[in-house]
N, C-alpha and C positions, 0 to 999 in steps of 0.2 A: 504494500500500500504506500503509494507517494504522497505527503503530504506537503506542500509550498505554504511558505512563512512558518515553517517548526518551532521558528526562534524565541519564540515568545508567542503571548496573547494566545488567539485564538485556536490558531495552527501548532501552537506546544500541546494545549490541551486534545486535542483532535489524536495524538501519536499518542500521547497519555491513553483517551478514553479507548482508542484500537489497541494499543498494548495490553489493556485491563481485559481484552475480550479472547487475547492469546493470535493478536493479526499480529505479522510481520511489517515493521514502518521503515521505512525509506525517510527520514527528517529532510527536507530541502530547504535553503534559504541562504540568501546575498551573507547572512552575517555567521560564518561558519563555526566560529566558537561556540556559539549559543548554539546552533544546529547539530553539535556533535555533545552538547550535552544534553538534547532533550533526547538523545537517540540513546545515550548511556543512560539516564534514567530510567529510558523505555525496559533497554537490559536489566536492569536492575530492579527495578519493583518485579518485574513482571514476569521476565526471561524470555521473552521471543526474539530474536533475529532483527536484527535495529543497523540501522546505517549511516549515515550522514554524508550531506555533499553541498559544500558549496559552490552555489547555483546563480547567477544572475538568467533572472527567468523570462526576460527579455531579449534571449543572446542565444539563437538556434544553434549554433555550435555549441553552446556550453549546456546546454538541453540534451542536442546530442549525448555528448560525453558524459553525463550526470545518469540516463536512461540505462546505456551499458554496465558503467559502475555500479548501479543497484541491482539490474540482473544479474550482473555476477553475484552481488553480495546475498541475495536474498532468493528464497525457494520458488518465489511467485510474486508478479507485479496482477494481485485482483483490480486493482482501484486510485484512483485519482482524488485528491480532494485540491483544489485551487483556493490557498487561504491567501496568499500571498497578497496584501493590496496597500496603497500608500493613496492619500487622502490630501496632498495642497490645499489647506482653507485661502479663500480669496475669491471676492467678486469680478463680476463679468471682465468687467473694466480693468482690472491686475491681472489679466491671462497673458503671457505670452507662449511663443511655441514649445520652447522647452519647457517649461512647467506644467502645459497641457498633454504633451507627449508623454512626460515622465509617467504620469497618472494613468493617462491610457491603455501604455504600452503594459504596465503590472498589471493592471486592474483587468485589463479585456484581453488587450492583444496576447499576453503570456497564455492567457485560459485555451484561445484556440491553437498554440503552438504548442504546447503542452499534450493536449489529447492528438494532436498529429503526431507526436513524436513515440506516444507511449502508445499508440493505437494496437501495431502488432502484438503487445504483451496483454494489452487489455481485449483481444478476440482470442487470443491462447487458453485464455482465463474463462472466457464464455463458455455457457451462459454464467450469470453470475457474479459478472466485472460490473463496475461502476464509479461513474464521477459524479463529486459534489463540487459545484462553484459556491463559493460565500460569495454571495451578492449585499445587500442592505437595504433597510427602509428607505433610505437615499434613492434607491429605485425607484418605488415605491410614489413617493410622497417629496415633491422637490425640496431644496434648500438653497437659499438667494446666495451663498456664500461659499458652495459650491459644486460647482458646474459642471469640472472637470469629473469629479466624483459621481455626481450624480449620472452624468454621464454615461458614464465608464461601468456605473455599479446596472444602469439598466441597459445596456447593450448585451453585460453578462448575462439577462435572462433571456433576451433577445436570441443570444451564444446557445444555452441552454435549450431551446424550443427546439432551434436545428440540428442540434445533436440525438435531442431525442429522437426526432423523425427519420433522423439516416441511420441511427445507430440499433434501433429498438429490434427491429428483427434482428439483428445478432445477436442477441440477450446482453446488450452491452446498455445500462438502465445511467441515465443522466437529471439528475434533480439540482437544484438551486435552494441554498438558504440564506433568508433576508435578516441577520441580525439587526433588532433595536440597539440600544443604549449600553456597551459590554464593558467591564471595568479592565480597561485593555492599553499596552501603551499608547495607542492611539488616542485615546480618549483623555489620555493619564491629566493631560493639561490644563482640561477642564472642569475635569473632577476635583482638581487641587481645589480649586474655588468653592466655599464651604455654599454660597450664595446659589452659586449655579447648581450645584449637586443638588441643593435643596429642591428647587426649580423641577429641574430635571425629575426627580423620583416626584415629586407631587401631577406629572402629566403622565405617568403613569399608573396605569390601574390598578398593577398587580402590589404597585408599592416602593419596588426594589429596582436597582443597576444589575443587569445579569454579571454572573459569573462566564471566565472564557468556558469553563466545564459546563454549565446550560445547555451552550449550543452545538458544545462537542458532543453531547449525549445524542444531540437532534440527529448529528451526523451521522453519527455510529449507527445509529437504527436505521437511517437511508442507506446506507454500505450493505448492512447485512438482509440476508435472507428474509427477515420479516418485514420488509417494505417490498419485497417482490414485487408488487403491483405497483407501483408507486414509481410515474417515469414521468417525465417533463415537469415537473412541476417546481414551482416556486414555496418552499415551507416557512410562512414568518416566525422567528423568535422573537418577540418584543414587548412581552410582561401588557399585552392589550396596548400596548402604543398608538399604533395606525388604524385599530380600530373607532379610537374616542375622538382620531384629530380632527 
């Protein structure tokens, strides 16, 4: 199982929650330190077959090369999860091209290089293989502040649809999850402000800021066997967020 952004947040938790289920994880991510320890923890709590590679996931040659290092390393590539994503806040008006690319290029463009590249290991695996992209409520639900992201997070469902449609008769099953509000470094910034935190948990219903393990559990249940049925779709995580907006 490859899992992009290992390094922390969401994408640590995701190799955690597949570790805890006895899958074999593949950790990827730009920041290889952090990726080769979420891959030794994986060993460690749990003892399955764990890897690491640093990866810039925008960089088809280095996709390549990260693809075969994990075949070697591990029994079976079942499954793809695209955690991987960076987020530039900033209005219309402060875009330029590289900072829109940046966002792009991780956010969307990696998702469809990504399953081109792992494609063969994931029809080896069929039936029974599958990708999760973490998309966001961003998709969802705009944000004046940004664009790029919102962008980038609803293309991936976009990404998503066609994957199911070309992929689904191979048994090769592709779903999307829209995290809300997750206590993640991305987020970390915001949350520091005791004001906005407040804020933030009183516009939600459930009450609370998720945990990255919330919606790595989402995940895990779309990977495995008991979501069998369960192919193009978009699952929100978001404590009733997008429902109340």
């Amino acid at each position: 199982m490859v899992v992009t952004g290992a390094a922390s947040g969401i994408g640590r938790a995701i190799c955690l929650a597949l570790a805890a289920a006895g899958r074999p994880v593949a950790a990827w991510d730009v920041n290889g330190e952090e990726a080769r320890q979420t891959a030794a923890r994986c060993a460690e709590l749990h003892g399955v077959p764990s890897h690491a590679v640093e990866v810039d996931v925008t960089d088809w040659a280095a996709i390549e090369r990260a693809v075969s290092g994990t075949e070697a390393a591990l029994p079976s590539v079942g499954g793809l999860v695209h955690a991987a994503g960076v987020g530039l806040p900033g209005a219309v008006d402060d875009l330029d091209e590289q900072s829109w690319g940046s966002v792009v290029d991780v956010n969307l463009r990696a998702g469809a290089l990504l399953v081109r590249a792992l494609l063969p290991a994931l029809r080896r695996a069929a039936p029974g293989s599958a990708v999760v992209a973490i998309s966001s409520v961003e998709a969802l639900v705009g944000h004046g502040a940004l664009p790029a992201y919102c962008a980038s997070k609803a293309g991936l469902l976009g990404l998503v649809r066609s994957l199911a449609h070309a992929l689904g008769g191979e048994g090769i099953r592709v779903n999307a999850v829209c995290p809300g509000a997750v206590d993640t470094p991305m987020l970390a910034p915001l949350l520091a402000i005791p004001e906005a935190r407040r804020m933030l948990e009183e516009r939600i219903p459930i009450g609370w800021i998720a945990r990255p393990e919330d919606v790595a559990r989402v995940v895990r249940f779309l990977l495995s066997d008991e979501a069998a049925y369960v192919h193009g779709s978009s699952l929100v995580v978001d404590g009733g967020l997008t429902a109340t907006a």
